[in-house]
BAFI-3210 file (N, C-alpha, C; in Angstrom, 3 decimals, decimal comma, padded with zeros to 6 digits):
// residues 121
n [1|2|3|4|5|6|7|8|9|10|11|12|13|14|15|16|17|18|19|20|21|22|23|24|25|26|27|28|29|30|31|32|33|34|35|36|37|38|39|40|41|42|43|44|45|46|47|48|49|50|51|52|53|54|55|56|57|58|59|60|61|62|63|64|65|66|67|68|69|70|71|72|73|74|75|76|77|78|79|80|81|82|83|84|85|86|87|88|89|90|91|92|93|94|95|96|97|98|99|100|101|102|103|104|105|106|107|108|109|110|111|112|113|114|115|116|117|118|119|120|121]
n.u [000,814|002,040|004,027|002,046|001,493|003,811|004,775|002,701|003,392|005,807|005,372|003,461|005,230|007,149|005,640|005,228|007,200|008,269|006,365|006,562|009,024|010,346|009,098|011,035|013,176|012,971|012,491|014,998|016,385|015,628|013,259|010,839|009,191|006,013|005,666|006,775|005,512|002,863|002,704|004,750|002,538|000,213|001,266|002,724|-000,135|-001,479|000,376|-000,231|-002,977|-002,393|-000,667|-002,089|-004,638|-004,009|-002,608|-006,217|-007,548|-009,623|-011,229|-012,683|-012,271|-009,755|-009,367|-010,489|-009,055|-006,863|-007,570|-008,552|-005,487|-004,458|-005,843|-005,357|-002,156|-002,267|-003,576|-001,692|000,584|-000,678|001,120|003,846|006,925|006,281|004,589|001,156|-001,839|-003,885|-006,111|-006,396|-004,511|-005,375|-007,482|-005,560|-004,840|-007,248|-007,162|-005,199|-005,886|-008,704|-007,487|-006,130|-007,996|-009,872|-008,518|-007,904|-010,490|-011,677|-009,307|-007,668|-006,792|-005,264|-002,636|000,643|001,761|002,842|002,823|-000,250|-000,416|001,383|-000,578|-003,162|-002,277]
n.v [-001,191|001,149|002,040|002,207|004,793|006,176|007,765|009,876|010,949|011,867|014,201|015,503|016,478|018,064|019,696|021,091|021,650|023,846|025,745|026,533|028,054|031,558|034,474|036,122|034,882|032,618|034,777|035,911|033,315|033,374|032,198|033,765|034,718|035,507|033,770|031,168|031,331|030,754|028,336|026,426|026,142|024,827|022,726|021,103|020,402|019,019|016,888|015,804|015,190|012,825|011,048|010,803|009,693|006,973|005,206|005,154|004,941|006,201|008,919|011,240|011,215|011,167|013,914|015,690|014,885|016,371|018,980|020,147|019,437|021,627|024,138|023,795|024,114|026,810|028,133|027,477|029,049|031,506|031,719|031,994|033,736|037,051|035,586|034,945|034,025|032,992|033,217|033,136|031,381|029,247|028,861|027,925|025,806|024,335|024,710|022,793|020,438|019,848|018,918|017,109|015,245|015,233|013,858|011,460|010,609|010,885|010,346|008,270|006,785|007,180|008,326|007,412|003,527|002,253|004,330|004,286|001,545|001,667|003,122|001,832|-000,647]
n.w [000,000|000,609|-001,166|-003,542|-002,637|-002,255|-004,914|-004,438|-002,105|-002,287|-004,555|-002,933|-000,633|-002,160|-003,291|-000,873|000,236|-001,533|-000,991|001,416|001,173|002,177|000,635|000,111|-000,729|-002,368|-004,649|-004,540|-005,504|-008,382|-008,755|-008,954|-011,052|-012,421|-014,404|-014,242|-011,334|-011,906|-013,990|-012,280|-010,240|-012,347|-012,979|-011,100|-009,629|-011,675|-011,830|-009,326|-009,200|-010,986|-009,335|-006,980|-007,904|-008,892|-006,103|-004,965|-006,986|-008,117|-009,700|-009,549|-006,434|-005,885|-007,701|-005,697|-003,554|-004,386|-004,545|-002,425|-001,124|-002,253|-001,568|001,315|001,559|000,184|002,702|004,683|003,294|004,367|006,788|006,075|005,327|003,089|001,626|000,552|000,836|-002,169|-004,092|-006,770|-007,016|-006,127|-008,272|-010,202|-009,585|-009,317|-012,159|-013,354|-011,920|-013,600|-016,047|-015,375|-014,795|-017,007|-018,716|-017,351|-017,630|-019,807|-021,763|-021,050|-022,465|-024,381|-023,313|-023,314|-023,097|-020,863|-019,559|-018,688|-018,011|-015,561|-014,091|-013,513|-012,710]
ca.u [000,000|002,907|004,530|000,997|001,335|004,614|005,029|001,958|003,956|006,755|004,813|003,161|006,478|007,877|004,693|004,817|008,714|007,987|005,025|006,829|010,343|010,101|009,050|012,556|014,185|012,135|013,037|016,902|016,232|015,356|011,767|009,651|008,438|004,846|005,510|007,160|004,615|001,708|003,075|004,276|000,915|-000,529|001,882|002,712|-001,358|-001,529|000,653|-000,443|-003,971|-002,394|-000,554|-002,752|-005,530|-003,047|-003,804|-007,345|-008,585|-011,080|-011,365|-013,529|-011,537|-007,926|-009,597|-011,202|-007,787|-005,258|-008,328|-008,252|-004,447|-004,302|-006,432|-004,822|-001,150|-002,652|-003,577|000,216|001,272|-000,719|002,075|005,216|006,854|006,751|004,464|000,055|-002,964|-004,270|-007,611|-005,504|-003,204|-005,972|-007,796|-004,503|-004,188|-007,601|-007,509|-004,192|-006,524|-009,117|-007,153|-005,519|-009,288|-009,947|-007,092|-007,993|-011,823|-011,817|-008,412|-006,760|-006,677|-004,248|-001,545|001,318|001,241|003,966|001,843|-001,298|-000,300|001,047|-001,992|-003,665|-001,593]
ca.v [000,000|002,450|001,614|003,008|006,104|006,787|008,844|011,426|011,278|013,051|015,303|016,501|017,031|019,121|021,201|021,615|022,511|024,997|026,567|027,113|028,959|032,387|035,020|036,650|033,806|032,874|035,930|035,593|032,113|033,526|031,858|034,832|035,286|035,358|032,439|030,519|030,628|029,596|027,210|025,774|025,410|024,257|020,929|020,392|019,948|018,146|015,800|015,325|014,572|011,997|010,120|010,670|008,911|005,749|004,487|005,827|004,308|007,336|010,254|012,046|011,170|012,280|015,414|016,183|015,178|017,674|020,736|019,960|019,919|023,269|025,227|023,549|025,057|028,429|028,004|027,338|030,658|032,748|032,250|032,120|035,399|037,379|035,142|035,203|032,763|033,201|032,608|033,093|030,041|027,868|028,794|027,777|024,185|024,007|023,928|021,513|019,400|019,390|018,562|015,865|014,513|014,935|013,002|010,012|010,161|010,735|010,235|007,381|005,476|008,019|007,882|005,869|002,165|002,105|005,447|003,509|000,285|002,229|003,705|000,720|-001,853]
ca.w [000,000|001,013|-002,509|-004,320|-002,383|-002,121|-005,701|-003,940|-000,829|-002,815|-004,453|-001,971|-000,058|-002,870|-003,376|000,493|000,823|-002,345|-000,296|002,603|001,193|002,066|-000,695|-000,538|-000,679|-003,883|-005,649|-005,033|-006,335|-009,505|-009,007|-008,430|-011,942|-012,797|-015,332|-013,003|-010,426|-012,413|-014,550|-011,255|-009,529|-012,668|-013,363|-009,494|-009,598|-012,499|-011,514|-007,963|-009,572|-011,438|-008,661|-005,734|-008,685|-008,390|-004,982|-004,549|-008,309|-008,063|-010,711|-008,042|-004,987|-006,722|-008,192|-004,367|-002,934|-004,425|-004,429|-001,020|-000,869|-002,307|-000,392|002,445|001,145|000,519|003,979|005,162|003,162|005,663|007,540|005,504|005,499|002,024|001,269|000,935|000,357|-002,988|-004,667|-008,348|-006,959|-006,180|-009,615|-010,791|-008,905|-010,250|-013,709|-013,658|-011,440|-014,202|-017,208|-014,990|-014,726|-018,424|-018,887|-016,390|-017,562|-021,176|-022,535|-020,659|-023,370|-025,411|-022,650|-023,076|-022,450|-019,545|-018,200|-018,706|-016,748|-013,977|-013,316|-013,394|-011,678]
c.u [000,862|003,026|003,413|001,213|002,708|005,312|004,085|002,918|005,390|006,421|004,402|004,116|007,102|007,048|004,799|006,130|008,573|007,525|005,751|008,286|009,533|009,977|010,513|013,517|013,996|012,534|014,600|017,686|016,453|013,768|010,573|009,004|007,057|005,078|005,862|006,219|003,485|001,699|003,513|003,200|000,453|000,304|001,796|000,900|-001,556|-001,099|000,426|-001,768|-003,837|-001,911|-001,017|-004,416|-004,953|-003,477|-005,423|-008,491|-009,639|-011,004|-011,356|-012,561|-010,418|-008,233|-009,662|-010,101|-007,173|-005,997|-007,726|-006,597|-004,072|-004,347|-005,573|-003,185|-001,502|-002,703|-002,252|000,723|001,197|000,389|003,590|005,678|006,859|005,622|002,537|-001,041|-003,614|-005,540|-006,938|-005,019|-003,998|-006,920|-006,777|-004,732|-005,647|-008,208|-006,274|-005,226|-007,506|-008,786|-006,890|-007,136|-009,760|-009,170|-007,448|-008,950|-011,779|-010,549|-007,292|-006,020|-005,585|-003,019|-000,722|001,411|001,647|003,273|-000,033|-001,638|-000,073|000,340|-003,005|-003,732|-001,611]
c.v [001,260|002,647|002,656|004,763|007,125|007,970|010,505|011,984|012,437|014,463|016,429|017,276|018,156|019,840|022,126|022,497|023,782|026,151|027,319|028,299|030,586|033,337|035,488|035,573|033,148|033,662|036,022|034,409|032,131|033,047|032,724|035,077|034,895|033,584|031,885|029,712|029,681|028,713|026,089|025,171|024,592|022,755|020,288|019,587|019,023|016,992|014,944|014,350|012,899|010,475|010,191|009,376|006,854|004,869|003,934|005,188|005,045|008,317|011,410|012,245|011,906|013,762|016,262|016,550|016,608|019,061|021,075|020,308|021,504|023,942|025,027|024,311|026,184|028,318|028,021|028,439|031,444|032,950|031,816|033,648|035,781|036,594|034,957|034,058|033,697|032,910|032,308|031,806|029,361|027,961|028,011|026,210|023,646|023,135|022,856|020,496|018,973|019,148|017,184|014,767|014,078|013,775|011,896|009,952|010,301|010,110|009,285|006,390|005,795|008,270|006,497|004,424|002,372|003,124|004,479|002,477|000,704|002,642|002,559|-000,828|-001,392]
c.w [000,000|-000,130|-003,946|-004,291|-002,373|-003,262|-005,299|-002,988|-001,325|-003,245|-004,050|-001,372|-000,655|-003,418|-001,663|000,354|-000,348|-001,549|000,830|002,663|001,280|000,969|-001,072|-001,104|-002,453|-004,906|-006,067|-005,413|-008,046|-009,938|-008,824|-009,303|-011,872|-013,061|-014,683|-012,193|-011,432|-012,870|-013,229|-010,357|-010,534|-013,028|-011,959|-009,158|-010,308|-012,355|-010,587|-008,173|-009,934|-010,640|-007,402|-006,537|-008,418|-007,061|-004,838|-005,447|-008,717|-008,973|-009,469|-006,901|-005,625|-006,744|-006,627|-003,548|-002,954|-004,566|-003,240|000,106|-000,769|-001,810|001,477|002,654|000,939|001,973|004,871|004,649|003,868|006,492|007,459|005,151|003,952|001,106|001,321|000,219|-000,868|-003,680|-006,141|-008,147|-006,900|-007,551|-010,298|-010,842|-009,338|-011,422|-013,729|-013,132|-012,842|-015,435|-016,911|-015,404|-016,147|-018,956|-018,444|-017,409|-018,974|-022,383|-022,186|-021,980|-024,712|-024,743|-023,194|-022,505|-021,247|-018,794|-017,411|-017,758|-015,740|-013,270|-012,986|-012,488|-009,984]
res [x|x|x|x|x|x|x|x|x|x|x|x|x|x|x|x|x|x|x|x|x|x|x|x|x|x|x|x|x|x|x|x|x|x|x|x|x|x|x|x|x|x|x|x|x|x|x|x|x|x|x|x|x|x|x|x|x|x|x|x|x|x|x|x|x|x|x|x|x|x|x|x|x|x|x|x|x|x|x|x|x|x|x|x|x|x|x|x|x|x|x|x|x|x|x|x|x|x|x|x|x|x|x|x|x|x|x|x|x|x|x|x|x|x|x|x|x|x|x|x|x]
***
């Protein structure tokens, strides 16, 4: 069971440790751009959709999951310094969530095999 979960368990980890660097810190990163961020929220989502779906076998549940995540990380910004809960960011996390879904529910079948089986097995 760990084994199923353990590609979210990363994920998550490295949307969380993202979430939590301070904004300055961010910026003298070089990660502060616009493009950056959003494109960040929207794959980090996307992908989370896809392996929190893994375990769970659920469209629904996955999708519910990583909303859920989101808002929960906005939530954790409140109190990162430099740093603020967004309504834009969770629009963001989202639409990656619902492409991911599109993807499970209409278009599984256009994924690569080797993507295909993993999701499956």
């Amino acid at each position: 069971m760990i084994n199923s979960w353990l590609p979210a368990i990363i994920v998550m980890l490295a949307i969380l440790i993202l979430a939590i660097i301070p904004g300055k810190t961010m910026i003298s990163a070089g990660l502060g751009s616009d493009t950056y961020h959003v494109n960040g929220h929207f794959l980090f989502f996307s992908l989370l959709c896809f392996v929190v779906y893994k375990p769970l076998k659920s469209v629904p549940g996955a999708a519910i999951f990583t909303l859920v995540y989101g808002i929960v990380i906005e939530l954790i910004q409140l109190y990162v310094p430099n740093r603020a809960c967004s309504l834009f960011d969770i629009f963001t996390d989202t639409m990656g969530t619902i492409i991911s879904v599109l993807i499970l529910w209409k278009l599984q079948h256009y994924l690569p095999k080797i993507l295909r089986n993993w999701l499956v097995s």
